[in-house]
C-alpha positions as CSV (number, residue, x, y, z in Angstrom):
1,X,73.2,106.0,163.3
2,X,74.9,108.8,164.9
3,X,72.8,112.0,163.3
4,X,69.8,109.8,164.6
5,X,68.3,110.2,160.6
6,X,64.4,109.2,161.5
7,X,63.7,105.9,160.9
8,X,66.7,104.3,162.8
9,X,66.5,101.2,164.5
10,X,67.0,100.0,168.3
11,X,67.4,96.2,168.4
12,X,64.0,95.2,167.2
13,X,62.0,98.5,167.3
14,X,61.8,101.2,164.5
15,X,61.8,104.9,165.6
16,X,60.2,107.6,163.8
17,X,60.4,110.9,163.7
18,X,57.5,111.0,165.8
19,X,58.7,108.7,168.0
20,X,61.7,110.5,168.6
21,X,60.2,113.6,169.2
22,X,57.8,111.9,171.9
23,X,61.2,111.0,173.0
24,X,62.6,114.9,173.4
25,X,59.0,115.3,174.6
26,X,58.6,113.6,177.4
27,X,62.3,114.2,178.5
28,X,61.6,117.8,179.1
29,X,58.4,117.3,180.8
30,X,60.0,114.5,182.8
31,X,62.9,116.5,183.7
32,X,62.6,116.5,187.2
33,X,62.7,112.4,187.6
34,X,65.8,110.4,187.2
35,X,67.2,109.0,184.2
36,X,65.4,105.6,184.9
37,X,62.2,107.2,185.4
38,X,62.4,109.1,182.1
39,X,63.7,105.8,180.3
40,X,60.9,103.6,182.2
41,X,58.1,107.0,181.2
42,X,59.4,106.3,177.5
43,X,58.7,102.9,177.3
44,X,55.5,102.9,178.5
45,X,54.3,105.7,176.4
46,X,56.3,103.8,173.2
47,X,54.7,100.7,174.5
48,X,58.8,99.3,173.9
49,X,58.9,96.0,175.6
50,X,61.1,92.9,175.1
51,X,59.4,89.8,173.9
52,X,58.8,89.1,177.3
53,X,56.4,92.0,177.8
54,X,58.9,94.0,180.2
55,X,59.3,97.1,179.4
56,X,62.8,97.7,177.6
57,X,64.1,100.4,179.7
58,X,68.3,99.2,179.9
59,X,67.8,99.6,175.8
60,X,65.8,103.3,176.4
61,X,68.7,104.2,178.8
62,X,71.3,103.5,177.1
63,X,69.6,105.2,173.6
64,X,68.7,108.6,175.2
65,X,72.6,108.5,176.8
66,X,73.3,108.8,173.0
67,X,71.0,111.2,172.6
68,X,72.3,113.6,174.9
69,X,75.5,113.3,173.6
70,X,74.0,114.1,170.5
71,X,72.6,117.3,171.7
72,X,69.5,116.1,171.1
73,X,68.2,115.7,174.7
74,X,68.9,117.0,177.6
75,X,68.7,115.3,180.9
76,X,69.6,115.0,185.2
77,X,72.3,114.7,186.2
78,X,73.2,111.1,187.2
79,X,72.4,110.9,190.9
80,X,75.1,108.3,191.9
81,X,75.3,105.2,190.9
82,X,72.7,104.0,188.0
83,X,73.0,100.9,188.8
84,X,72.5,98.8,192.2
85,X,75.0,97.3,193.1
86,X,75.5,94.2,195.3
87,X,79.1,93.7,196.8
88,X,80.5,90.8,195.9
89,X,83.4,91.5,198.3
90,X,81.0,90.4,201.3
91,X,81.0,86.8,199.4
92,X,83.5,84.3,199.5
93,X,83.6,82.5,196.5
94,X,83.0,78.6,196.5
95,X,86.3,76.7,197.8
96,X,88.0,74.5,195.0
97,X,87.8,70.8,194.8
98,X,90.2,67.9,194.3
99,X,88.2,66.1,191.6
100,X,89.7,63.5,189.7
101,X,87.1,60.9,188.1
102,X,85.9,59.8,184.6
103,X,83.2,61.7,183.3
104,X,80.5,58.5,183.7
105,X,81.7,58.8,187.6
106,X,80.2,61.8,187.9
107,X,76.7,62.0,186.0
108,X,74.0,63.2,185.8
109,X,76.4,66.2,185.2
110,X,73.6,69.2,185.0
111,X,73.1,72.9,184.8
112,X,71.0,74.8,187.4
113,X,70.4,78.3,187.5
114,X,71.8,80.3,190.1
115,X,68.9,81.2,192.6
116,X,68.9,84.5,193.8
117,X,70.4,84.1,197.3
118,X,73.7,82.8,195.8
119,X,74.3,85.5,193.1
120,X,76.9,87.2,195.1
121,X,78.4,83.8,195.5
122,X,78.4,82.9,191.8
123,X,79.7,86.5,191.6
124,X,82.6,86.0,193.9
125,X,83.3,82.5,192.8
126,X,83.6,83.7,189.0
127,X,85.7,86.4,190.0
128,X,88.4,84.7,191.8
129,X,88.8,81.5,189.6
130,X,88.0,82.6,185.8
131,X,91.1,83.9,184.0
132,X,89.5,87.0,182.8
133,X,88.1,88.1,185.9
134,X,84.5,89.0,186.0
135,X,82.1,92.2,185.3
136,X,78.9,92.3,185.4
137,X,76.3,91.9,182.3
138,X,74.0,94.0,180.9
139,X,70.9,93.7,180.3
140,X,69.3,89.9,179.2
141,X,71.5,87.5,180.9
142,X,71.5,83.9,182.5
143,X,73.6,82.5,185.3
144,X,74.2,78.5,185.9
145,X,76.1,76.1,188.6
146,X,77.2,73.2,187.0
147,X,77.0,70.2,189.4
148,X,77.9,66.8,189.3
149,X,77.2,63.8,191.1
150,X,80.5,62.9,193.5
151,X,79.4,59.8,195.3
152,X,76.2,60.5,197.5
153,X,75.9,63.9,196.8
154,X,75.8,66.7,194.7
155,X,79.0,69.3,194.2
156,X,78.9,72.1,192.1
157,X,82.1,71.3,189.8
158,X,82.2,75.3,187.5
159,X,79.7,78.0,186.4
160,X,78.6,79.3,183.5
161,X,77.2,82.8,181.8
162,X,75.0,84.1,179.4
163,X,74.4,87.3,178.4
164,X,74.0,90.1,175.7
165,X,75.7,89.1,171.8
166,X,78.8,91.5,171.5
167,X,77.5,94.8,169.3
168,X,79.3,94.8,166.0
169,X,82.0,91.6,165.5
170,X,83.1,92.1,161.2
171,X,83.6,88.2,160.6
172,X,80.7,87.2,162.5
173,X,78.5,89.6,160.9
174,X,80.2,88.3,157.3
175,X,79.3,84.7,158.1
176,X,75.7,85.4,159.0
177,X,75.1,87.4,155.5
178,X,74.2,90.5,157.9
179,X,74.2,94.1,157.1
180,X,74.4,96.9,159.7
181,X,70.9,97.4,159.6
182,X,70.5,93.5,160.1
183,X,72.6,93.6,163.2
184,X,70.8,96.5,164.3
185,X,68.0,94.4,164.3
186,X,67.9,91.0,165.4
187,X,71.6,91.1,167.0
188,X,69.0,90.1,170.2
189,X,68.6,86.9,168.9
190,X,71.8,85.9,169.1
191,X,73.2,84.5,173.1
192,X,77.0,85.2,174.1
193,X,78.8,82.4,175.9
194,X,80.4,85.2,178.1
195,X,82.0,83.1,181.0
196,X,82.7,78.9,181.3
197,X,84.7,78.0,184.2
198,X,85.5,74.6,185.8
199,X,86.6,75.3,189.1
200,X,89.8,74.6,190.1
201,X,91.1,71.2,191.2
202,X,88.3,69.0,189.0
203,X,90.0,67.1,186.8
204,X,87.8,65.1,184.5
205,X,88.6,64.0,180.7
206,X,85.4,65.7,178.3
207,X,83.5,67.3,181.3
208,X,83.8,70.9,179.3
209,X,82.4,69.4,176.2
210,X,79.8,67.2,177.9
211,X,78.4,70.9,179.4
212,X,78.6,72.4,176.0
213,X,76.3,69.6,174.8
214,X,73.5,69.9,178.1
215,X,73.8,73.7,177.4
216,X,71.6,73.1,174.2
217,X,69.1,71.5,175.6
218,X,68.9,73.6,178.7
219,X,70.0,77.3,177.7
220,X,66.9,77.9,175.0
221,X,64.4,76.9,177.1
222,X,65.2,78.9,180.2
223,X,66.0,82.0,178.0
224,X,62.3,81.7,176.7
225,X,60.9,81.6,179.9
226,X,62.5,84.3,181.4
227,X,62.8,86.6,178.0
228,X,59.7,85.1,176.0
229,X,62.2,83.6,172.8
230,X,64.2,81.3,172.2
231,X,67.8,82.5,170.6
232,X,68.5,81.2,167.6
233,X,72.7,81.3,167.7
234,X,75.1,80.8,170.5
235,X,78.7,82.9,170.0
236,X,81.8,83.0,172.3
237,X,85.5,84.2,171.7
238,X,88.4,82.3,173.0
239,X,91.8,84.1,173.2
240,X,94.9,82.9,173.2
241,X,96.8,80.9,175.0
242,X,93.0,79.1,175.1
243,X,92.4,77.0,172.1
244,X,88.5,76.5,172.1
245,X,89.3,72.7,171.9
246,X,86.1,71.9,173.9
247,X,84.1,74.5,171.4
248,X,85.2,72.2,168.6
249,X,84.6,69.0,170.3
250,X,81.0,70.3,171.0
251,X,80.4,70.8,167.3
252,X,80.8,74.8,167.5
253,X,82.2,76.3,164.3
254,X,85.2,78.7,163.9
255,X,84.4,81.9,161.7
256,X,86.8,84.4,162.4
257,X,88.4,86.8,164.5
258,X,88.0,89.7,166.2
259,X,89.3,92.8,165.5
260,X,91.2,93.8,168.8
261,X,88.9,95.6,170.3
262,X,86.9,96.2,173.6
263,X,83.0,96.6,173.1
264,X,83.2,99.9,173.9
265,X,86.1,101.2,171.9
266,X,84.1,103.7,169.9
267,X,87.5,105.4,168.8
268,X,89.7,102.2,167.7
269,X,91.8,102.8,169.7
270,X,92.1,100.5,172.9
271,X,94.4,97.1,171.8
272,X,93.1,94.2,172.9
273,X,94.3,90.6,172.2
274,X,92.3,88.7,169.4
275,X,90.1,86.2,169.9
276,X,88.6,83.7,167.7
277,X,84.9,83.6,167.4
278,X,83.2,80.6,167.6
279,X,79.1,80.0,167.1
280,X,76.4,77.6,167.4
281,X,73.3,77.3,165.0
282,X,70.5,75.9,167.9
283,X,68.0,75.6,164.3
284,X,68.9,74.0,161.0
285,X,66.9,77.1,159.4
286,X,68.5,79.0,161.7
287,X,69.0,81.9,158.8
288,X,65.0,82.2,158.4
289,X,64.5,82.5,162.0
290,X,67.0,85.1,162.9
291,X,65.3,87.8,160.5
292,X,61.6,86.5,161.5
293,X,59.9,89.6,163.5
294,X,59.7,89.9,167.3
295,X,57.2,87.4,169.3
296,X,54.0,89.5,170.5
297,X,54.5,90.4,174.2
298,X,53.3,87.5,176.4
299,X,53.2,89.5,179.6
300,X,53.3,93.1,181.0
301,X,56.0,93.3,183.9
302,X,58.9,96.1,185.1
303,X,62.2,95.8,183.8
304,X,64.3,93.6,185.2
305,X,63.8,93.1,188.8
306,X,66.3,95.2,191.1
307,X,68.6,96.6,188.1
308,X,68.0,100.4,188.4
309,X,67.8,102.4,191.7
């Protein structure tokens, strides 16, 4: 939608032309706020919200950005830094472990999420030991230790990350049956598998595809508590030398792979390795459900907690 021809679509929502020129509207009059002001002004006059009830204002940000660039509104200047940011260089990240055991040594292997006095940690830790480094997600996401049971005690043995589905894959989007409007719509129902990372040192036969399997019956129902739905597909993309082998022990299924580019790469031009994308069905009607309409708002809260300044 780059003219932003009324109706277009954000993710779940519909804009009209009336909606859009609330949109112009109340960024003139609320010129003299910040951008997150404006965005979080927006929402609650669109009454946007995620299923959740929280007002949707990383998606209100990031569509009047467009919009200026468009020429179609005109903001303030970004004062600083958007975004808070926590440094993860005050962390040291978790030290690795010698772990060498059978996987039946070491259960109940399970997933906790990551409280909010270790983020930084989790941070750190998933920056110095994950191949690809870390950055930050956007919007909807969902940290986990995974810990293990070594003896008399618990030991956190790798991490894992949820977050946001990539924007626009071609053989992903083939496989569902989706067209661009389709993606435009529901692409929110779908979780990325954006970071898996036993930690270095542990050592133990099937322990990556054992935490595949406890993600399914832990992942949904902590996404629908803290976002108010469950997702309906799980996607990640493995890159070589990395052969997904604990993907494919887990039951995940190869469709494709991606283009060579970075989410970002609006021009086609940055040249990234290919990965291979591999998803998850958590329904068998999983089809039906991703093109059913958004869950009614179960609560009325601010964005996420501690994301804008």
């Amino acid at each position: 939608m780059p003219d932003y021809h009324t109706p277009f679509w954000v993710g779940d929502r519909e804009f009209s032309a009336e909606d859009l020129a609330t949109i112009q509207n109340m960024a003139y009059r609320c010129r003299r706020f910040s951008r997150s002001e404006i965005a979080a002004t927006i929402c609650e006059t669109l009454a946007w919200k995620s299923p959740n009830g929280r007002l949707k204002i990383t998606a209100c940000y990031e569509l009047l950005t467009k919009l200026e660039r468009e020429g179609l509104v005109q903001l303030p200047a970004v004062q600083g830094s958007a975004r808070r940011v926590n440094s993860d260089t005050e962390a040291e990240p978790l030290s690795a472990l010698s772990l060498e055991a059978p996987l039946a040594g070491l259960r109940p292997v399970t997933l906790e999420p990551v409280p909010s006095d270790q983020l930084r940690i989790w941070n750190a830790t998933m920056a110095a030991y994950h191949p690809l480094g870390y950055r930050r997600p956007v919007g909807a996401h969902q940290r986990y230790w995974i810990q293990a049971q070594q003896g008399a005690q618990r030991v956190t043995v790798g991490a894992l990350l949820f977050g946001a589905a990539a924007k626009a894959v071609e053989d992903r989007d083939s496989w569902i049956g989706w067209t661009a409007r389709d993606r435009s719509r529901y692409r929110w129902r779908i979780v990325n598998n954006n970071r898996f990372l036993i930690l270095p040192g542990v050592h133990v036969p099937h322990l990556a595809s054992h935490v595949l399997g406890r993600v399914l019956r832990r992942m949904p129902q902590d996404w629908l508590r803290r976002y108010g739905y469950r997702p309906v597909l799980l996607e990640t993309f493995v890159e070589a030398p990395w052969e997904g082998t604990c993907y494919r022990a887990a039951n995940w299924i190869p469709v494709g792979v991606t283009a060579g580019r970075g989410r970002q790469d609006r021009y086609n031009k940055a040249e990234l390795p290919k990965k291979v994308i591999w998803m998850y069905p958590l329904h068998r009607q999983w089809r039906r459900l991703l093109l059913e309409p958004a869950p009614e708002p179960i609560s009325d809260e601010d964005d996420e907690e501690g994301f804008w300044s």
